[in-house]
N, C-alpha and C positions, 0 to 999 in steps of 0.2 A: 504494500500500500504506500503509494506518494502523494507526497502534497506537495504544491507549486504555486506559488507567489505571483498572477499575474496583475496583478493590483494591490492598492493601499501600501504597498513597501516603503516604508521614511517616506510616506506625502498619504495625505485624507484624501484622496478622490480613485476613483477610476479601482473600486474595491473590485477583486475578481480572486477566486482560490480554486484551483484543480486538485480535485482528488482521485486516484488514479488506482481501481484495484480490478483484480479480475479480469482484466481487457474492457473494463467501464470507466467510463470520465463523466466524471458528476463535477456539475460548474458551481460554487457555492457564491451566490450575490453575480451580477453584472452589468458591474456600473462606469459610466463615461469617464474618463480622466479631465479633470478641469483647471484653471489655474495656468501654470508655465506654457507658455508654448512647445518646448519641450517633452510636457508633459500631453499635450490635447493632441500634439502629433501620432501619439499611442495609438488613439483613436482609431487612425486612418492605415494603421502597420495590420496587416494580419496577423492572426492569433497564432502561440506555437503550436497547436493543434488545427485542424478542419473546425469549424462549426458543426457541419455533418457526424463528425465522431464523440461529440458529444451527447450523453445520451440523456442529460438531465440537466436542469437549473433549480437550484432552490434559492428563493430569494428570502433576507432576512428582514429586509421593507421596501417600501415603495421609493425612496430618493433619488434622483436621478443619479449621483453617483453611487448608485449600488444597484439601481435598474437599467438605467439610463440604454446600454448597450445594445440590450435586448432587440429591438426592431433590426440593429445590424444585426447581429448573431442568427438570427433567422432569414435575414435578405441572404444571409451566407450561406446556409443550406443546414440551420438546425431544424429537426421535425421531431423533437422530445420532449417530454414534458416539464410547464414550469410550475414547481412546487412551492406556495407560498400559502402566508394567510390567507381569508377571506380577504380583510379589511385591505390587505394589500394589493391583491387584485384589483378591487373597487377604485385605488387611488390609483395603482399604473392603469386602469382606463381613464383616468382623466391626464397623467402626468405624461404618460408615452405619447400621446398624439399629438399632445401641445408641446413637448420637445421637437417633435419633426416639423410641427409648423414653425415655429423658431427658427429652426436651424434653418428651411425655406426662404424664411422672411429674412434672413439675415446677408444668405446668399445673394437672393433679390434686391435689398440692399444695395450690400457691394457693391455687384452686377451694376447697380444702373448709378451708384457714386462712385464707381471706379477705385474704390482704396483697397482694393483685397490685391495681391500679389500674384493669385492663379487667375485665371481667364478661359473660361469664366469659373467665378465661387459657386462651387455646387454641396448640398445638403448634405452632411453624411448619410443620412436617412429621412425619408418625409413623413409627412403626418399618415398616409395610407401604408405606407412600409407598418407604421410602429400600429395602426389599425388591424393590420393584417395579422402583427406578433400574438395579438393578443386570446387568438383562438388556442394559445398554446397554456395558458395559464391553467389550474391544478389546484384549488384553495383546497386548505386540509386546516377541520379545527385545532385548535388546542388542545395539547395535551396527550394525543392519542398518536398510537403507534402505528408508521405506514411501512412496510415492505418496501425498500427504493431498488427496483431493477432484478431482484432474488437474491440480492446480497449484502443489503444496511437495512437496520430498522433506524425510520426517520420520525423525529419527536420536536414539534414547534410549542415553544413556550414565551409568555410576555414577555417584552424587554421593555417597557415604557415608551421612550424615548417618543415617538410617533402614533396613532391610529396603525396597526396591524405589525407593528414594529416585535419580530421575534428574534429570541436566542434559537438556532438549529444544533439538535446532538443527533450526531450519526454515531451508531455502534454498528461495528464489525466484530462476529465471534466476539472477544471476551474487552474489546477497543474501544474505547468510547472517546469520540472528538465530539467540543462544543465550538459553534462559532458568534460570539458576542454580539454580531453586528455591530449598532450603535446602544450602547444601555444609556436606559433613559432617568432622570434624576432620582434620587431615592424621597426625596418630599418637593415632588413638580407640583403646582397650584390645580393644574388639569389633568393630567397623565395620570393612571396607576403605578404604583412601585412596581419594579423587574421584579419577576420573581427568582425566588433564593435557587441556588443550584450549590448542592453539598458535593457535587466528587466528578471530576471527568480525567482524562489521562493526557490531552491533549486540549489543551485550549490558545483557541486564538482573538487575540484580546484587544478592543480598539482603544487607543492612547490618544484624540481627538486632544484631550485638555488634561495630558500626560505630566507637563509642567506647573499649571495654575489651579487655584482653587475660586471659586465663582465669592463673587463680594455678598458679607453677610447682609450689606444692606439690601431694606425693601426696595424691592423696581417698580413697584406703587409709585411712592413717594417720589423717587426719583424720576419718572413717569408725570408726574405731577408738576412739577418745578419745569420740567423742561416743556409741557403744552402751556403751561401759566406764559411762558418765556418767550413761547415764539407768538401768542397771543399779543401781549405787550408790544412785540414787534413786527406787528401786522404782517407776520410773515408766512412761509410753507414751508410744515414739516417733510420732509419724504422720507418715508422707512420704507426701506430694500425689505424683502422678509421672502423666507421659503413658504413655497405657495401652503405646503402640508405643514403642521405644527406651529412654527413660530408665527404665522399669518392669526391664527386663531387663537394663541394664547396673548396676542396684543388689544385683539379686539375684543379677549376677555379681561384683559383690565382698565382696557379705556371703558367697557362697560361698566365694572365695579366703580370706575373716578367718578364718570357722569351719573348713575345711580344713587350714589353717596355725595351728591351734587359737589364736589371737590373740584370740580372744574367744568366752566362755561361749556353751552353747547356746541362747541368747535365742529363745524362740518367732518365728515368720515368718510373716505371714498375708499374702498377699496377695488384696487385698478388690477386687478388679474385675474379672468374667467376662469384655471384651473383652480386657483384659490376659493373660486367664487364657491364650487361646484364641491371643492374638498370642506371648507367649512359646509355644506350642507348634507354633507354626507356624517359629518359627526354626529349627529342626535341618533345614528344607526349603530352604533357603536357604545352605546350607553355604560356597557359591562368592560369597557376598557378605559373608561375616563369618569371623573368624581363630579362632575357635572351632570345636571336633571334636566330630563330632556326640556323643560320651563325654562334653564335659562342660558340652554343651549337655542334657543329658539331668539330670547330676548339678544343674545349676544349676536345670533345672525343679524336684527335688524339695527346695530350699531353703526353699522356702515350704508353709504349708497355705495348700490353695487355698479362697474360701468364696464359692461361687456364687449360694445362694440370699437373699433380702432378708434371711431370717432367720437364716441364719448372719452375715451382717453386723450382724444387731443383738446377736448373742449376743455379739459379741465387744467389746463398750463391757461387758458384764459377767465378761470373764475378768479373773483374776489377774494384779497385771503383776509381773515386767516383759514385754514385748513389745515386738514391732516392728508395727505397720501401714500398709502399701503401697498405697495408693487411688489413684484418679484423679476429677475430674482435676487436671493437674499446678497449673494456675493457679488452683484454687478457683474455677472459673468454673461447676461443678455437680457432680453425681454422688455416689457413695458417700461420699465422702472429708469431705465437706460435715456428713453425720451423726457423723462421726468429730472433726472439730476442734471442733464444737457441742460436745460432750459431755466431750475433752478440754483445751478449751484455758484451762478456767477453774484447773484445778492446776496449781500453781506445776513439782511434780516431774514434769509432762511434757515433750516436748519437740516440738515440731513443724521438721522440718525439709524446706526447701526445695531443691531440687536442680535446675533448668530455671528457663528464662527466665521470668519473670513482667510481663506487660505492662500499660501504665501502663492501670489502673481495674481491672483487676481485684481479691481482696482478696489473692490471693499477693503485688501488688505491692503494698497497703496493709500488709499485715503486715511487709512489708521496710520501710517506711516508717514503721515505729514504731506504728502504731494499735494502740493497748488495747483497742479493741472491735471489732468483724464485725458485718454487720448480714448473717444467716444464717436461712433461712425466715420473716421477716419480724421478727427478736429479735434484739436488742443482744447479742452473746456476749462476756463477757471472756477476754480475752488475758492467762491470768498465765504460762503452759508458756511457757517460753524459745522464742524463735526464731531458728533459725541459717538461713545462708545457704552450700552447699556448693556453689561458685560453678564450681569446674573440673571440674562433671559433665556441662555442657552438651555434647550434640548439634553443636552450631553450631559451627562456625567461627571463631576472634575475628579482629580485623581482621589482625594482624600475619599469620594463618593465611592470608586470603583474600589480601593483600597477595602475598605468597609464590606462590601458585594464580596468580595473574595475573601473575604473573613467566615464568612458563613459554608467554605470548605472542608471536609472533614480530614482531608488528606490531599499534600499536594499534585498539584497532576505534575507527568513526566517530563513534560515540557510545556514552556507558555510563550507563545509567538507573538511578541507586539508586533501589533499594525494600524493602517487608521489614523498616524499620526505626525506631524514634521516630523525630521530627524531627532531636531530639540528634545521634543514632549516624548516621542517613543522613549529615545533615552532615558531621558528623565522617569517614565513608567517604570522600565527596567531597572532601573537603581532602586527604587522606593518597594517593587518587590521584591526584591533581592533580601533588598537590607532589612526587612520587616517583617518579611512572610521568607523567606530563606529559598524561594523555589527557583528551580532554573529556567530561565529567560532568553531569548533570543529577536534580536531583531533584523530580520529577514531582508535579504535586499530584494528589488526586485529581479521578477525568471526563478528565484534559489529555489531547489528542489531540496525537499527532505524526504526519506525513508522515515515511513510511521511504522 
């Protein structure tokens, strides 16, 4: 039995793990590389295997960089089954097709501003590509044991972090590998706790926030100061956010500030149709989040929702003050993109970041101080303040996961950080090393291990 590294190795994106027993290859997660260029060229490399010789995918959520891939993997010639939650299905029907129209629209773009380098900018995959993947999906509940292939028993269990967000254990004979995906906070506002997991032999561990630990302060409050703020400054927020999770846990606290009338009626737009579609799909999910479907319902109508292109351009000409809610989170495309272009040159606006921002993207250039974005092929300035509301993340932080793997009864035989810069993975590996005494490895990318 081998495992193979073709994603998350020292960088968050573009997750992908081959496990290779019996003459079978099972794909665990397959998600797009984003970030470096360097990195998104992965993309477009063929894999070290066929697509065709794969004979499964199990997805541990919906995210694009852990889904993302899939409409290629199938335009390549997979015809195997994808093994995921319910909830995770439901969201890559909305997340896969609005990927390929992106990538479309971005080409098109290009194409007709000229700033792309190829000629012409074509899609990795289109919205009918990732349409067409999706006859392959496989939802399996929780909890219960599936036969993968005649030769792993497959077991999907909570991990928080998102709607249909799972830990996968595969056991072989007497084997047992777990794959963490993303775990999700141990006391998140919306999310349910990961559930505990006492014993595997092989784990592979995401290090997202390997180095930091999320600030004890409330993001209420701080949430509060900063809509007071840009109120005062007749200005526009714009918050980047991932369409699934962080989109919905913002516009569960701007619900709780304006509820607990803590803060003026400020307009709510939220500008991204798969977000639109993923916050309405929560109130279906009840038994995975601490929210009543009462005010999951109240929290849907927090926002105006603006689906079409041209409600999203109408609203660079509303009145402000406002809020505007786009994806995606990392500025690495989409609406959101037309949104900071057009506000980020006033001083009285404010763009603020709430999700993890990964090194090369420009969420993570704007944290790094850059006065300018190079944004459909034009130098934008940076004068709207940039804040950084750090304890909204999704994720885990180490001290979190640290805790999670407390609940152990016996160390596993090996534990593979992934999922994380260089930095953080490191930094993970130290801290379980030095505290829990197990052996760690942080995998480059391609490394093959013998399991």
């Amino acid at each position: 039995m081998h495992l193979t590294f073709l994603g998350a190795a020292k960088t968050v994106t573009g997750s992908k793990y081959l496990l290779s027993l019996n003459s079978k290859n099972i794909l665990i997660d397959c998600g797009l590389f984003q970030g470096f260029a360097e990195l998104r060229r992965r993309n477009w490399q063929p894999l070290p295997i066929p697509a065709k010789d794969i004979h499964a995918v199990i997805l541990t959520h919906a995210h694009i960089d852990h889904s993302g891939y899939i409409p290629l993997l199938v335009k390549n010639g997979f015809k195997g089954k994808i093994y995921c939650s319910q909830g995770t299905k439901d969201l890559c029907t909305i997340l896969l097709p609005d990927s390929g129209f992106l990538q479309e629209e971005e080409a098109r773009f290009a194409n007709k501003h000229g700033f792309s380098k190829h000629k012409p900018a074509l899609p990795l995959y289109t919205a009918e590509d990732a349409q067409k993947s999706l006859q392959y999906f496989y939802p399996l509940p929780y909890g219960t044991h599936y036969n993968l292939e005649n030769c792993l028993d497959l077991t999907l269990m909570h991990a928080g972090h998102i709607l249909g967000a799972s830990f996968v254990r595969l056991v072989y004979e007497d084997t047992q590998i777990l794959f963490s995906g993303d775990i999700g906070r141990l006391q998140d506002p919306v999310m349910n706790t990961p559930a505990i997991i006492q014993k595997t032999d092989y784990l592979i561990l995401e290090s997202t926030y390997g180095n930091r630990q999320h600030s004890s302060i409330n993001p209420l409050d701080e949430l509060e100061k900063i809509i007071k703020k840009v109120i005062e400054q007749q200005g526009v927020m714009v918050i980047p956010a991932f369409a699934v999770g962080r989109a919905q846990n913002i516009l569960y606290y701007i619900y709780q500030l304006k509820k607990a009338n803590r803060i003026p009626n400020i307009p709510v737009y939220l500008d991204s149709p798969m977000a639109i579609s993923a916050t309405q799909v929560f109130s279906k999910y009840s038994n995975e989040h601490r929210l009543s479907k009462q005010v999951c319902q109240e929290v849907c109508q927090v926002a105006t929702y603006t689906r079409t292109q041209a409600e999203s351009k109408e609203l660079n000409q509303q009145k402000p003050p406002m809020i505007i809610i786009s994806a995606s989170g990392m500025l690495a495309g989409g609406r959101v993109l037309h949104h900071v272009k057009y506000f980020a040159p006033n001083p009285n606006n404010i763009i603020l970041l709430v999700g993890y921002q990964a090194e090369g993207t420009r969420g993570a250039q704007l944290l790094a101080g850059r006065r300018h974005l190079k944004i459909f092929g034009e130098e934008v300035p940076i004068n709207a303040k940039v804040i950084e509301l750090g304890n909204m993340s999704a994720h885990a932080d180490y001290q979190e996961i640290l805790t999670w793997l407390s609940h152990f009864q016996t160390p596993p035989r090996k534990t593979f950080i992934t999922h994380g810069e260089l930095a953080s993975a490191n930094a993970m590996k130290l801290k379980i090393e030095k505290e829990l005494g197990w052996d760690c490895l942080v995998p480059d990318y391609l490394y093959k291990e013998e399991l």
